[in-house]
C-alpha positions, 0 to 999 in steps of 0.5 A: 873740653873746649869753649870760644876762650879755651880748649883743653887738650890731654899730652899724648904727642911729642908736640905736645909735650913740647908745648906743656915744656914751653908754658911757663916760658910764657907765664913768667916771661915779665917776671925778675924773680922766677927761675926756670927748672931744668926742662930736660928734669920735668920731662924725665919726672913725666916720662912713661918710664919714670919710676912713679909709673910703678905706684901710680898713673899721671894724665897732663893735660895743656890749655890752648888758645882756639884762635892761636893755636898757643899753650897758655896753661898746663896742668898734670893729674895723678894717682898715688897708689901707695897714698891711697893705701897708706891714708885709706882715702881715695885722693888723687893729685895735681900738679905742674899747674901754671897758667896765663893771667886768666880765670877761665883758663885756670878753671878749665884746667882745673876742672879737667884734673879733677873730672879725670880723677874723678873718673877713676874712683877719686873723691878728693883731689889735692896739690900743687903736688908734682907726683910726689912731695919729693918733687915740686909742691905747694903754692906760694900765698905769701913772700912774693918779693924775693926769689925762690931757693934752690928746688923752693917752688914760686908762682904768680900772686894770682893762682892762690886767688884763683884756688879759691874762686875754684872753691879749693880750701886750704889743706896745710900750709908750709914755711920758710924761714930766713936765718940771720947770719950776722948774730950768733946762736944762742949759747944752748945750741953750743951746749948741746953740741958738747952735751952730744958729743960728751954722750958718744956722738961723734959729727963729720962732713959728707963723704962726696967721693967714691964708695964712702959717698954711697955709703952716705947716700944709703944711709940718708935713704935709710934715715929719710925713710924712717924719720919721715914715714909719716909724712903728710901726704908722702909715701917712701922714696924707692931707693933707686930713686933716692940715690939716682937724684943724690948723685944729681946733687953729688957735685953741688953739695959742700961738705962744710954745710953738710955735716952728719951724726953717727953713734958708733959709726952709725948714722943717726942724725944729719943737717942738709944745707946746699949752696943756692944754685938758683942764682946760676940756673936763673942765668941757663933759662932751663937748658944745660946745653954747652952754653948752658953749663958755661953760664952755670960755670961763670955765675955759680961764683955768685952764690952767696945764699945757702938753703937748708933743706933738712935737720934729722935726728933719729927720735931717741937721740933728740934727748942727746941734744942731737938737732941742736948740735947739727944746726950749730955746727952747720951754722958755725962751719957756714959762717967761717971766714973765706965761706960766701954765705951772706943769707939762709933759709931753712924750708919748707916746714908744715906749720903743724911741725911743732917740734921743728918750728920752736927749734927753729925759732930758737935758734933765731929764724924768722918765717918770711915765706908762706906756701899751701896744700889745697883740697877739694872734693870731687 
């Protein structure tokens, strides 16, 4: 596709690729709050090895300026077999989407994803959605005056706005939640920690070392993949995969914040907060080269948020008090005395998630940030 504005043109050279890695530099070059993900973990998600290959195919396609010859948007369509399979319907995904401030640019793009699903049998494209809701997804619509969480996704204010020019409508949209950690729980959440413990469960801190980390890493797998099975537009992780990316996290996690539920030395329940690393990977720019690792090194010290990515109890042990337990205890070990958390957020949860939100809530978050799915049929 090209016009006097724009070309549109699919990666398939090194160049390329090297020109789809570089894009967001330009988007977000003014921008004090983005930061940068690693570029070396975009382009191992987009590697034609990349386990997705197994399940799916993906096309990245870059917007270039004719006069230039510059990259100034990207975009990445992709089929999910197993979505297909799973929800009967011939959806296909979009993703990895970032453009300069320009409508023709935006529409180029988008139009080009949706003629490329459109051309293998898909009659309905959704996204942000990076592969898989287990990368990057959504866009946010709402909270643009802060920064973003560690793996929490951003975007310019104008991209909701363009979706919508597009004729895109909204599919589901997602939250998060700061929490105060200045006030305490309300004292139900103690009680259900002493009601679950008084039924048999027992709690303790991840394993981050040796045989008893893999050992938790396998169980989580197990648990992820039974809570979440029914997932809105997410199909199961392999369990490489899985343990491929926890050993990424294994030297970024505290133990204190991270504690899991057993019954009878099985696990059954688990609250998984991390440190907010964006405050030292705002400083890398995206590279940990030598100089990168050092400024991660340095600024890490600075970290004084957590994000709470997940609180999972296995069904049957909801009536054990189970969840609220882990938030308490997750909550009462973030906030001891020598720990350097001053703020949380707990993210994303769908806004259909009911059960989730009112525990949530409960306990005393407060949505500040709102991100959406789009649809549109092609």
């Amino acid at each position: 596709m090209k016009s006097d504005q724009v070309e549109i043109k699919p990666v398939t050279s090194p160049k390329e690729q090297k020109a789809f890695l570089e894009v967001p530099f330009r988007v977000y070059q003014n921008d004090p709050y983005w930061v940068s993900p690693l570029i070396s973990s975009i382009a191992k998600q987009l590697d034609s090895n990349s386990p997705f290959c197994q399940i799916g195919e993906f096309q990245g396609f870059i917007a270039v300026n004719p006069a230039t010859g510059q990259a100034i948007g990207r975009i990445v369509a992709a089929i999910n077999q197993h979505l297909i399979e799973r929800d009967n319907q011939k959806v296909g995904l979009f993703g990895y989407f970032e453009c300069i401030e320009d409508f023709a640019v935006a529409q180029a793009l988008l139009e080009a994803a949706c003629q490329w699903l459109k051309d293998r049998g898909m009659t309905l494209a959704r996204g942000p959605i990076d592969l898989s809701t287990h990368n990057n997804c959504l866009f946010l619509v709402d909270g643009f005056d802060s920064p973003p969480m560690m793996m929490m996704p951003y975007n310019p204010a104008y991209y909701p706005r363009y979706m919508e020019q597009s004729g895109w409508q909204k599919a589901k949209d997602a939250y998060a939640y700061d929490f105060p950690l200045d006030k305490p729980l309300p004292e139900s959440f103690e009680k259900g920690y002493k009601i679950a413990c008084q039924s048999g469960i027992t709690f303790r801190p991840i394993r981050l070392k040796g045989e008893g980390f893999e050992q938790d890493c396998r169980g989580l797998y197990r648990l992820f993949t039974t809570a979440f099975t029914h997932n809105w537009s997410s199909t199961p992780r392999d369990e490489q995969e899985f343990l491929t990316q926890a050993k990424d996290l294994q030297q970024l996690a505290d133990p204190d914040i991270f504690p899991i539920a057993e019954d009878n030395g099985e696990m059954i329940g688990f609250w998984m907060a991390l440190p907010d690393y964006n405050i030292a990977l705002k400083q890398v720019k995206g590279k940990l080269d030598w100089l990168g690792i050092l400024k991660f090194l340095w600024y890490r010290r600075q970290i004084n948020r957590a994000r709470v990515l997940v609180v999972c109890s296995l069904p049957e042990y909801r009536r054990k008090m189970v969840p609220l337990a882990l938030i308490y205890l997750g909550m009462r070990e973030g906030t001891r005395k020598g720990k350097p958390y001053q703020r949380a957020e707990l993210s994303w949860v769908w806004e259909d998630n009911t059960p989730s939100r009112k525990l949530i809530e409960a306990a005393g978050g407060k949505i500040y940030k709102t991100y959406r799915i789009y649809e549109k049929a092609i």
